[in-house]
DRENPAFI-483940 format. One record per residue: x, y, z of N, C-alpha, C, O, CB in turn; residue number from 1; residue in three letters. Coordinates in steps of 0.02 Angstrom, whole numbers, plus 50000, padded with zeros to 5 digits. Glycine has a CB too. Layout:
! DRENPAFI-483940
{r {X; Y; Z}; {X; Y; Z}; {X; Y; Z}; {X; Y; Z}; {X; Y; Z}; NUM; Ala},
...
END
This chain:
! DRENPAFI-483940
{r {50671; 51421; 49578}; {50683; 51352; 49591}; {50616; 51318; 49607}; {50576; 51324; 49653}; {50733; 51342; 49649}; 1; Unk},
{r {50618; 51280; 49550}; {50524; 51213; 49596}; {50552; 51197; 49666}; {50608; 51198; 49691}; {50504; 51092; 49545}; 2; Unk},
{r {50470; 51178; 49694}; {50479; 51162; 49765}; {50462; 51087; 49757}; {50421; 51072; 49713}; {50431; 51207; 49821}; 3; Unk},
{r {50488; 51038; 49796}; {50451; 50958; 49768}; {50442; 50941; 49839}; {50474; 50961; 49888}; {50507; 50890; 49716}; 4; Unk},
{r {50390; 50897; 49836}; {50345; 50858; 49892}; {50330; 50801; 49895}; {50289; 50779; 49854}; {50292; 50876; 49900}; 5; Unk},
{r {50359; 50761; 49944}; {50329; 50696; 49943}; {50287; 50675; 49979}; {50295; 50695; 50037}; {50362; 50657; 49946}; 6; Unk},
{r {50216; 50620; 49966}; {50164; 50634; 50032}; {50189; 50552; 50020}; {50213; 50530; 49968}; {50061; 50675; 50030}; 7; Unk},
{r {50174; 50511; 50087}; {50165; 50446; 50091}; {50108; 50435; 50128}; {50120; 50450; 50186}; {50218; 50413; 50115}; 8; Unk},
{r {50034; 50408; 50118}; {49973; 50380; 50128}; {49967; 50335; 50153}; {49996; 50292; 50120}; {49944; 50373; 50090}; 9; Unk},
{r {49940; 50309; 50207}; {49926; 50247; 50221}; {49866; 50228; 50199}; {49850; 50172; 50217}; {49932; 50235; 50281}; 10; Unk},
{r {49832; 50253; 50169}; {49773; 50233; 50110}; {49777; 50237; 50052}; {49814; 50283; 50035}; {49722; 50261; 50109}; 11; Unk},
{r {49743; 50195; 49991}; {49772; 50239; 49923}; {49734; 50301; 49915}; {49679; 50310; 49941}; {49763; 50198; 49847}; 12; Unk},
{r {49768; 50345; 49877}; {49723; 50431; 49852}; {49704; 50410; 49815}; {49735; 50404; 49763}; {49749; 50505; 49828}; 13; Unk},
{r {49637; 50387; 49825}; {49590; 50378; 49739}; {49553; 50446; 49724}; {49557; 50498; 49756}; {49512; 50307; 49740}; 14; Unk},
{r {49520; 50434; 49674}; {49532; 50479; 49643}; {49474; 50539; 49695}; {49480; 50600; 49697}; {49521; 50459; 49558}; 15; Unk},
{r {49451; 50520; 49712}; {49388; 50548; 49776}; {49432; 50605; 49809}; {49426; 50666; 49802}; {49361; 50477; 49851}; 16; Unk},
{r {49501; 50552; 49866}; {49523; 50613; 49908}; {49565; 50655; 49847}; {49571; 50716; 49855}; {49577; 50589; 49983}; 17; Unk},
{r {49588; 50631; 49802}; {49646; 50667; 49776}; {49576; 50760; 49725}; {49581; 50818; 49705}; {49711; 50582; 49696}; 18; Unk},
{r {49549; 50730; 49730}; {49508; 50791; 49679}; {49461; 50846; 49761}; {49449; 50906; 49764}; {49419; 50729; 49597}; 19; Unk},
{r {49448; 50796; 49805}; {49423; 50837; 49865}; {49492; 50872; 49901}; {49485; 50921; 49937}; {49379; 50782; 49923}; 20; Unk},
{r {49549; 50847; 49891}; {49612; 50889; 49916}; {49622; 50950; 49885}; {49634; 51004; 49912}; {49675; 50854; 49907}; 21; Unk},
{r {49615; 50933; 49809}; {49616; 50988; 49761}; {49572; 51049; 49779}; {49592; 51106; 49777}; {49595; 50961; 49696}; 22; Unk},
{r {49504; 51029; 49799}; {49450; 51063; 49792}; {49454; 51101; 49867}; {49418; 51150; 49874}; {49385; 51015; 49774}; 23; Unk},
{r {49508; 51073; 49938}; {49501; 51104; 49973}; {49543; 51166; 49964}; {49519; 51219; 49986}; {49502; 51072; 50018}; 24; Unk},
{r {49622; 51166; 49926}; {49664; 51207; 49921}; {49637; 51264; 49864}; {49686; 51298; 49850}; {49727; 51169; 49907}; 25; Unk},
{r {49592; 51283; 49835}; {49567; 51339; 49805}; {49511; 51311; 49743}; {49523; 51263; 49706}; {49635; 51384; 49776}; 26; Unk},
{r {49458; 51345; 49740}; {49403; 51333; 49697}; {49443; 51382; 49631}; {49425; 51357; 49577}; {49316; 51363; 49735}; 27; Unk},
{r {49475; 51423; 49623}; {49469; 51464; 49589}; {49551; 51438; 49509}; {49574; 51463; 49458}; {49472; 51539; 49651}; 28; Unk},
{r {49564; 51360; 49561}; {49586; 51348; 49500}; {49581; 51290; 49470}; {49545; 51253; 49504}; {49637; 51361; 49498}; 29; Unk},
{r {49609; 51253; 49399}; {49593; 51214; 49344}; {49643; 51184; 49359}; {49700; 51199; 49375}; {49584; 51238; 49276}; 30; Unk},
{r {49593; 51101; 49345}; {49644; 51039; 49349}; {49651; 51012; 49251}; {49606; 50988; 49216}; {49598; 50960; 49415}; 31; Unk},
{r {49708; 51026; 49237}; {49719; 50990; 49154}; {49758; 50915; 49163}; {49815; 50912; 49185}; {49782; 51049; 49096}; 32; Unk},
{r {49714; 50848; 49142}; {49724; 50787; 49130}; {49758; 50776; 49085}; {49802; 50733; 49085}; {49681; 50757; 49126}; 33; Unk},
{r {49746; 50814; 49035}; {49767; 50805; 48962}; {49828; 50776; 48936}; {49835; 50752; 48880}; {49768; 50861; 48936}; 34; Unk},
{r {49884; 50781; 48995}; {49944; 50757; 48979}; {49956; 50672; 48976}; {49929; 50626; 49008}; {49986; 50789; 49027}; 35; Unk},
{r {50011; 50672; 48920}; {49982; 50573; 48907}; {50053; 50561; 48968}; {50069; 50502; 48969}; {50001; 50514; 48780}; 36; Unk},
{r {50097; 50609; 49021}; {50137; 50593; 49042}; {50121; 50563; 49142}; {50161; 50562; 49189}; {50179; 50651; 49016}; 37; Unk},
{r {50057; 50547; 49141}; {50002; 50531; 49193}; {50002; 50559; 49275}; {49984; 50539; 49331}; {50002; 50453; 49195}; 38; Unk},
{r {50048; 50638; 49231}; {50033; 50692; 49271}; {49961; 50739; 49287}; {49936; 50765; 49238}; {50074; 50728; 49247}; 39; Unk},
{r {49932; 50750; 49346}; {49896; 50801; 49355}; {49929; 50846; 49363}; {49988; 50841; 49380}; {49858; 50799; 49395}; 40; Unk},
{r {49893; 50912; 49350}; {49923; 50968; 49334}; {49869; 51039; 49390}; {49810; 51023; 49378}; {49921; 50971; 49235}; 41; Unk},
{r {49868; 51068; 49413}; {49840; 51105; 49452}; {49850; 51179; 49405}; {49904; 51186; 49375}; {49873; 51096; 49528}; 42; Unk},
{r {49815; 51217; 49402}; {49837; 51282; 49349}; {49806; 51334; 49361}; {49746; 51329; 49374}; {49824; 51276; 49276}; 43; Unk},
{r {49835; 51395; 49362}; {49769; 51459; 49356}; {49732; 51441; 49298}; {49731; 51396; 49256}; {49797; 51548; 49342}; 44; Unk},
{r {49678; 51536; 49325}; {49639; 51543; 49294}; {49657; 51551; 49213}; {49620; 51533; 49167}; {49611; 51587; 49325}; 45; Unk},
{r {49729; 51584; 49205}; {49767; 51568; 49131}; {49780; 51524; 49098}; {49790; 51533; 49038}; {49814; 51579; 49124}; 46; Unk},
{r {49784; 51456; 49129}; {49816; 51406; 49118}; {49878; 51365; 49123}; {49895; 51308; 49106}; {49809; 51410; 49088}; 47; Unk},
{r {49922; 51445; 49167}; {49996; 51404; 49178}; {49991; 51380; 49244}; {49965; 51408; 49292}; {50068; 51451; 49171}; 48; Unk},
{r {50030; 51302; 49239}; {50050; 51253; 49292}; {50076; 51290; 49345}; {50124; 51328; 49340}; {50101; 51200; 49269}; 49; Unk},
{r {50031; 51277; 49415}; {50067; 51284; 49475}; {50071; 51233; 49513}; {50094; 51249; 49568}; {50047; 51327; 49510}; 50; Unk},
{r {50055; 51168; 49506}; {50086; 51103; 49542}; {50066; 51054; 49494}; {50016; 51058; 49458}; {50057; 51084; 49622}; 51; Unk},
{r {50106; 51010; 49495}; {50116; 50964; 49432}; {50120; 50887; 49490}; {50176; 50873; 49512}; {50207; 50990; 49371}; 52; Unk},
{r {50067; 50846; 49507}; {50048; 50786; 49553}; {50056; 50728; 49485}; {50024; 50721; 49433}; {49954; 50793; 49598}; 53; Unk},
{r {50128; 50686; 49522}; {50130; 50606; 49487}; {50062; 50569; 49508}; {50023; 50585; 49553}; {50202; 50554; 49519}; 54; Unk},
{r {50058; 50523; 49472}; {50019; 50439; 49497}; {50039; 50438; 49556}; {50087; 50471; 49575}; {50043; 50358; 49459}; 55; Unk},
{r {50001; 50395; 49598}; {50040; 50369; 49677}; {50051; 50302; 49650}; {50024; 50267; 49608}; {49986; 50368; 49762}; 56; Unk},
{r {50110; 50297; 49698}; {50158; 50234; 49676}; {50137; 50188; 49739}; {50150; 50216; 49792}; {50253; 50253; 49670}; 57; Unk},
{r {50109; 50126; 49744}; {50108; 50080; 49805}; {50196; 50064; 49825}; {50246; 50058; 49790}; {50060; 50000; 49782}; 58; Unk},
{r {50184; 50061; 49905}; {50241; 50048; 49908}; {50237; 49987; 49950}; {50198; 49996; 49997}; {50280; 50103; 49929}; 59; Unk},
{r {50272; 49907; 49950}; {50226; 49863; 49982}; {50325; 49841; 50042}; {50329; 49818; 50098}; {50169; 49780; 49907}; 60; Unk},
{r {50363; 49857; 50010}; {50448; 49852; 50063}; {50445; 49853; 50122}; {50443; 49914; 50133}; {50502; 49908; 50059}; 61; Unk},
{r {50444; 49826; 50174}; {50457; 49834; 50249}; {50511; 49900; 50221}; {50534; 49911; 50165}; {50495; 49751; 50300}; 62; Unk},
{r {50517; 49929; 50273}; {50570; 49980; 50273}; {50593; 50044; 50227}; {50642; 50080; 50238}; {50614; 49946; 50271}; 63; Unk},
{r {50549; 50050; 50175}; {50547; 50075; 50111}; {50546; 50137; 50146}; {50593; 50177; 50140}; {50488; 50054; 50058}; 64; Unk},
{r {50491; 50148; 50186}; {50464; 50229; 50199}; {50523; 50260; 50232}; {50536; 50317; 50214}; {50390; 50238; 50254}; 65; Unk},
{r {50563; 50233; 50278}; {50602; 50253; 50310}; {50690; 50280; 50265}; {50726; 50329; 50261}; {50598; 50197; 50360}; 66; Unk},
{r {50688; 50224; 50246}; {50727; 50241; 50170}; {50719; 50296; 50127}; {50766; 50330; 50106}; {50712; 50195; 50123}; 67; Unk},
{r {50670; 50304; 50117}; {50648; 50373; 50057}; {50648; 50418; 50105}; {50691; 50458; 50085}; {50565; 50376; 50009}; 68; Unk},
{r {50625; 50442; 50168}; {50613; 50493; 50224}; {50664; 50489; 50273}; {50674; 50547; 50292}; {50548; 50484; 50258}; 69; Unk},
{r {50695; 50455; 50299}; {50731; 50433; 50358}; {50690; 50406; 50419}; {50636; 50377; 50421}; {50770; 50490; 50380}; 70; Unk},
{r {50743; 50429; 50478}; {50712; 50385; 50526}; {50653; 50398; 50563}; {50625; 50359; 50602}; {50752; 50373; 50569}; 71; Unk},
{r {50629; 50479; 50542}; {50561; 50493; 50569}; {50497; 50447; 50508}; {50437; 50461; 50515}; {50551; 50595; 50571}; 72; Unk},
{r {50511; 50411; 50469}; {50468; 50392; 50428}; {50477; 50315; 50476}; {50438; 50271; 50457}; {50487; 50403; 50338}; 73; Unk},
{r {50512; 50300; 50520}; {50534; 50213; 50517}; {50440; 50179; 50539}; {50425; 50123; 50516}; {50620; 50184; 50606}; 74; Unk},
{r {50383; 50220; 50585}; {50335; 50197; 50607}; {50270; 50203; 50544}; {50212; 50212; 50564}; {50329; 50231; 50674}; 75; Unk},
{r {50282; 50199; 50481}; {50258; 50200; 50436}; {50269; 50118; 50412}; {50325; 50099; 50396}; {50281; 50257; 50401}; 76; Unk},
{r {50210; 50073; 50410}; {50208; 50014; 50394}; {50180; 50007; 50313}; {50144; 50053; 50292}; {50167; 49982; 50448}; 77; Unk},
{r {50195; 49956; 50272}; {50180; 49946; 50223}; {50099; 49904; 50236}; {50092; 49862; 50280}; {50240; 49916; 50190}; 78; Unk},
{r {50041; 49926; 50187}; {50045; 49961; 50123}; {50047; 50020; 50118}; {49992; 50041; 50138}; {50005; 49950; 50086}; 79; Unk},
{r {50082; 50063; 50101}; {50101; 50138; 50091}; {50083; 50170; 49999}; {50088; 50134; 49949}; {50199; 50141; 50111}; 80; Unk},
{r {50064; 50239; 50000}; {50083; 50247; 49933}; {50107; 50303; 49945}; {50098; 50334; 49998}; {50035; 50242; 49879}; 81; Unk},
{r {50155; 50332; 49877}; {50195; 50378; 49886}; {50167; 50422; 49820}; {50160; 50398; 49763}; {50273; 50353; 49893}; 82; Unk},
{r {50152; 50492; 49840}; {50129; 50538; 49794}; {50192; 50603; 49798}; {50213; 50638; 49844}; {50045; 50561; 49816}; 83; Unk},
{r {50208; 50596; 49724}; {50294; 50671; 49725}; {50235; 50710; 49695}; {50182; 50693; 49668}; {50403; 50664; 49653}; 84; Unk},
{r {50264; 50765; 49709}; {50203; 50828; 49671}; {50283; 50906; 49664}; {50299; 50927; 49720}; {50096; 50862; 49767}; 85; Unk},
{r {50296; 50917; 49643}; {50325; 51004; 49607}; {50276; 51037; 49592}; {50229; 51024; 49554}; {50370; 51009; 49533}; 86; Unk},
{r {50295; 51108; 49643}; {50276; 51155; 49615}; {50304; 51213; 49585}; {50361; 51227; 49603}; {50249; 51166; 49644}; 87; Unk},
{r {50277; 51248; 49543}; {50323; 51261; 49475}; {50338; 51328; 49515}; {50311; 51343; 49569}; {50282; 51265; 49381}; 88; Unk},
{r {50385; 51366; 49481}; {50430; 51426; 49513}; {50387; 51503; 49497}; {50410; 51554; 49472}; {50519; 51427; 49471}; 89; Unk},
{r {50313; 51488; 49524}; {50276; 51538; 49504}; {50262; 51576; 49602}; {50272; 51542; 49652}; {50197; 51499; 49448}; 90; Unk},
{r {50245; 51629; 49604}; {50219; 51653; 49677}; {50157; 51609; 49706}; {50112; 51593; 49667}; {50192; 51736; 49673}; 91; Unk},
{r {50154; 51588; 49778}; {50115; 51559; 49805}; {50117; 51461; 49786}; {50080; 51423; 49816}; {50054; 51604; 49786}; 92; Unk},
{r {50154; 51443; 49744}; {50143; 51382; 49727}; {50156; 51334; 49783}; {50114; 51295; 49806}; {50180; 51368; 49671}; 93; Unk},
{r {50263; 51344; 49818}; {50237; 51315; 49866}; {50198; 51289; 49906}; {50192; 51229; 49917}; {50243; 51324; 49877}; 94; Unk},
{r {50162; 51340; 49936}; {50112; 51359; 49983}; {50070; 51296; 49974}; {50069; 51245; 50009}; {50073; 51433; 49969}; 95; Unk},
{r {50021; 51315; 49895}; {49984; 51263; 49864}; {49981; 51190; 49872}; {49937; 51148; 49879}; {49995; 51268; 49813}; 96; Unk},
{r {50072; 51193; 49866}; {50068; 51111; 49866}; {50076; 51097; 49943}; {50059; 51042; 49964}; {50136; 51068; 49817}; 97; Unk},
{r {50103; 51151; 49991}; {50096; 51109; 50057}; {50023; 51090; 50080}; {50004; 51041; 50111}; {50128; 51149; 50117}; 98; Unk},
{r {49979; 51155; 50050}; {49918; 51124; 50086}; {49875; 51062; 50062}; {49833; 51026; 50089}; {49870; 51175; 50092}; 99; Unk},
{r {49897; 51064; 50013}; {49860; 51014; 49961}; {49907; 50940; 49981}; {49880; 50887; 49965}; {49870; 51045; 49863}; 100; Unk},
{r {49972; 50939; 50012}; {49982; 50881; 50035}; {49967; 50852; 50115}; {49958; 50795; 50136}; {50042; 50877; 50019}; 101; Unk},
{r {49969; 50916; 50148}; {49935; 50908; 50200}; {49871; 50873; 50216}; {49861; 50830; 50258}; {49931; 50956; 50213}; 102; Unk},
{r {49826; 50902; 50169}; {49745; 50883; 50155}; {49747; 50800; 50136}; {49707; 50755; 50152}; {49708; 50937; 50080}; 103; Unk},
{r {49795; 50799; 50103}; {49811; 50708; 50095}; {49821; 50690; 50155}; {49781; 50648; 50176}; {49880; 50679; 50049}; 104; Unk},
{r {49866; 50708; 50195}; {49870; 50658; 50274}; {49841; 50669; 50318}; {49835; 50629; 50364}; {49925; 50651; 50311}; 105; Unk},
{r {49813; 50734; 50317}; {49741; 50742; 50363}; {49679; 50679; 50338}; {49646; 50641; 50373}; {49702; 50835; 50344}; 106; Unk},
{r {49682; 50691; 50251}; {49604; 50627; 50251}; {49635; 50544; 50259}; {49596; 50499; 50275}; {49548; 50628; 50148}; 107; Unk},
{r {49719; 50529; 50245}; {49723; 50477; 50209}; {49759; 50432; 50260}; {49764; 50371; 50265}; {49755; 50488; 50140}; 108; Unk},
{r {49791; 50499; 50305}; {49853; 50467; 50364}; {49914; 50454; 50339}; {49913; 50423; 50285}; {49837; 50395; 50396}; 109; Unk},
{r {49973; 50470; 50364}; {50037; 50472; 50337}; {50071; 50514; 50363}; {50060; 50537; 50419}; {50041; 50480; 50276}; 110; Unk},
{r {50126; 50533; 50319}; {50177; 50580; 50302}; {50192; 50617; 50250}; {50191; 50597; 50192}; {50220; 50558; 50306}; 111; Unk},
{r {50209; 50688; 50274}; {50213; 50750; 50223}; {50310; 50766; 50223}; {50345; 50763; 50274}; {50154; 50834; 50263}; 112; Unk},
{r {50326; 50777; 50175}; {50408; 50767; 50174}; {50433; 50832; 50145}; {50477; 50816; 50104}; {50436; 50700; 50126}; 113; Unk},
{r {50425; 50906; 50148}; {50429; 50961; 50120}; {50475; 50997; 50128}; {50476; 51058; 50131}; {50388; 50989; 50128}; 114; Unk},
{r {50537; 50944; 50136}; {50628; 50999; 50167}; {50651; 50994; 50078}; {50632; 50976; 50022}; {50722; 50931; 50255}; 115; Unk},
{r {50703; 51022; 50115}; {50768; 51037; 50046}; {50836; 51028; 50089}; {50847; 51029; 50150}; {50768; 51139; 50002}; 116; Unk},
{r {50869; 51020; 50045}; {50951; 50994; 50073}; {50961; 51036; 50117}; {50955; 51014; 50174}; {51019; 50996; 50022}; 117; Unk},
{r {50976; 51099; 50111}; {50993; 51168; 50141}; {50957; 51158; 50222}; {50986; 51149; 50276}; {50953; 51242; 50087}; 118; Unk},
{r {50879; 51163; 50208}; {50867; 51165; 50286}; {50841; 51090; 50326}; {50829; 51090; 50386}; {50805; 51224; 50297}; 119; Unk},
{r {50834; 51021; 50277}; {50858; 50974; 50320}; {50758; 50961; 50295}; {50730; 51003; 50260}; {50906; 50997; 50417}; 120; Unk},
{r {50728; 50910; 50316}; {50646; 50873; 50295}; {50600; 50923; 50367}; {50612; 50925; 50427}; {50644; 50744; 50312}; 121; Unk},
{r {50559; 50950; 50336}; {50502; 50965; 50383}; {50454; 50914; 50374}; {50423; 50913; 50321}; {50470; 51034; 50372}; 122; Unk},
{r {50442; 50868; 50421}; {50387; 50820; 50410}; {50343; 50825; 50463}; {50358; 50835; 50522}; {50410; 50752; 50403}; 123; Unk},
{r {50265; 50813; 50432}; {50202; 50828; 50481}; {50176; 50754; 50462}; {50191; 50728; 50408}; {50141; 50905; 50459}; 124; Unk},
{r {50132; 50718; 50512}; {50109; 50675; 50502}; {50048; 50685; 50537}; {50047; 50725; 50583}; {50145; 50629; 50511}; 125; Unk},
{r {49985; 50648; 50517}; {49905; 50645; 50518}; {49904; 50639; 50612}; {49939; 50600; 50643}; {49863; 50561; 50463}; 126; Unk},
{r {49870; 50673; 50634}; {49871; 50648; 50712}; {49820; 50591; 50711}; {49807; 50560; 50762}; {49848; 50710; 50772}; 127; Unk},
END
């Protein structure tokens, strides 16, 4: 089963933090652009996908964040952006994408949203 992640920023991820996030979660792997579907793609040294990062979406709604996250998101003010990222059903990917969304709200400030139905939202936010 993919694992999916939502980060919400209170800065935008240009392209600076989003490639220094990359670069903190492992040197040893390849980012492919190539896709016209304006996915980044994170990959081994083989080439198969282990986290697959959308565009960040601005989010400008009073109340939006809280909506998409619930009520631990309600102290999240707009302008917000929202980055979904899957990671593909390979060993260690999870992992990948938590730290690599983490590293977003450590540089950018926000919220990390990494539950599943079953055990309910684990959310960390930037101290």
């Amino acid at each position: 089963m993919t694992y999916d992640v939502v980060v919400l920023t209170q800065e935008m991820p240009d392209t600076v933090a989003v490639l220094d996030g990359l670069g903190a979660v492992g040197d040893d792997l390849r980012l492919d652009l190539a896709g016209r579907d304006g996915l980044i793609r994170l990959c081994d040294v083989s080439g198969g996908t282990l986290l697959s990062i959308e565009a960040p979406v601005g989010i400008r709604a009073p109340g939006e964040a809280e909506r998409l996250l619930g009520e631990r998101a309600a102290g999240l003010e707009p302008p917000l952006w929202r980055v979904r990222m899957r990671a593909a059903e390979r060993e260690g990917a999870d992992d990948l994408a938590r730290r690599f969304a983490r590293d977003l709200v450590r540089r950018l400030g926000g919220m990390v949203w990494d539950g599943d139905e079953e055990t309910g939202p684990v959310i960390h936010t930037a101290s």
